[in-house]
N, C-alpha and C positions, 0 to 999 in steps of 0.2 A: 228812118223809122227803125227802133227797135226788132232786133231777130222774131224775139217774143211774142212782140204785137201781129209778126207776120204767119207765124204757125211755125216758122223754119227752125226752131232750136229744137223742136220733134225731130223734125228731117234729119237734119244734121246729126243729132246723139242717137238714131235709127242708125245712119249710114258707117258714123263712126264706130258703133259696136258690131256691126256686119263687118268690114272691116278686120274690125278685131280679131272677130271669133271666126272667122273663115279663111282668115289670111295664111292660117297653118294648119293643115292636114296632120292626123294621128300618123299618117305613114312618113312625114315629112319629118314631125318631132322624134319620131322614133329613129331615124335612120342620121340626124343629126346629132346622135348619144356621143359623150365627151369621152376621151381616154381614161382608160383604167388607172389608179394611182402605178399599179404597176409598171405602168407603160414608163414609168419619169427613174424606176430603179438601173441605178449600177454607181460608177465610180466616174466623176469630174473632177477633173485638173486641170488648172490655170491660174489665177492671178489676180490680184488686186491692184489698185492705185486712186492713190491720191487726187482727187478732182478739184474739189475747196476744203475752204475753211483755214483757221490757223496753220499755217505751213512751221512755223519754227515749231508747234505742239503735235502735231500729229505723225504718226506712224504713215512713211512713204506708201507701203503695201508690200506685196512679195507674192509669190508662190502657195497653192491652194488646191485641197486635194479633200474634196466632199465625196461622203459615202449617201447615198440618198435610197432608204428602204422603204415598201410602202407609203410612198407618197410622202418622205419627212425627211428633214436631214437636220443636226445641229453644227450654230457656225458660231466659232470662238468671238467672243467681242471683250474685249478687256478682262483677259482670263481671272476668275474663274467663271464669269456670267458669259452669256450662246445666248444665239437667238435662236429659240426651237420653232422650225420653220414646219408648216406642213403643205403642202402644193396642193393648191383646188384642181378641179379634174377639167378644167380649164388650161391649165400649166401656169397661173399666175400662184400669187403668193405676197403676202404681207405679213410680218410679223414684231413686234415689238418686244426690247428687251428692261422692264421697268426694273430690275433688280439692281441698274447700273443707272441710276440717276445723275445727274449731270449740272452741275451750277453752272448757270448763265451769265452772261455779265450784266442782265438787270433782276438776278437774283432769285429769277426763278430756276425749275426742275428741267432739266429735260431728256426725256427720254429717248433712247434710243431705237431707230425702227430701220426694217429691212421689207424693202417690194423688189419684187422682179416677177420671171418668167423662166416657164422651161418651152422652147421649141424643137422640135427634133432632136438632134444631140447636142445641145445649148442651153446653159444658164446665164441669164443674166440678173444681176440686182446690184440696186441700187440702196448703201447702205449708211448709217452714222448718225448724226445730231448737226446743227446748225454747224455746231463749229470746227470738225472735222467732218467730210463727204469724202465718200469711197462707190469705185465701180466694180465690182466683182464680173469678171466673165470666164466659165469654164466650160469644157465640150464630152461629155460623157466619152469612154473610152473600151 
């Protein structure tokens, strides 16, 4: 038989929004507040490398030395285009570099994008296009 027919989809969208709205205390959201962009400022150094993609086309990696103010940093991708990053107050981070388009081998566009994370004194991301992928990891200093 049908919830419907039983009365129960009341019950149920009652208990579900109880639930909901009681599940978190004002003192509980509050006390749960994210890091300050602040918190992600100073000076990271460490390193790239090559994960996939075209190995005879792509740039091995090397050595990496991020300034990150206010919650942002820029990271060179096929100089003269960065991917200007800004870190949520979460410590993740995505950002996309579309000024550096990229021919595919079935001819379309593709852009370049950068996600990661900051945790305590740690960057990571994960950065490139299909055909070259890069790991970035650097440790604040």
């Amino acid at each position: 038989m049908p919830i419907a027919r039983l009365g129960l989809d009341k019950l149920v969208g009652a208990t579900l929004l109880a639930l909901a709205c009681g599940g978190m205390s004002p003192a509980l959201a509050q006390s749960a507040s994210p890091p300050a962009a602040s918190s992600f400022a100073g000076t990271y150094t460490g390193a790239t490398r090559h994960i996939s993609g075209h190995d005879g086309h792509c740039w091995l990696g090397g050595p990496v030395k991020l300034e990150v103010h206010d919650g942002r940093f820029r990271f060179p991708w096929n100089e003269p285009q960065a991917f200007d990053v800004t870190i949520s107050p979460d410590g993740t981070f995505y950002a996309a570099s579309p000024g550096v388009l990229a021919k595919s081998d079935k001819h379309m566009m593709l852009v370049p994008t950068m996600q990661g994370y900051v945790s305590g004194a740690t960057l990571v991301a994960d950065y490139g296009t299909r055909w070259c992928h890069y790991r970035l990891e650097a440790t604040r200093s």
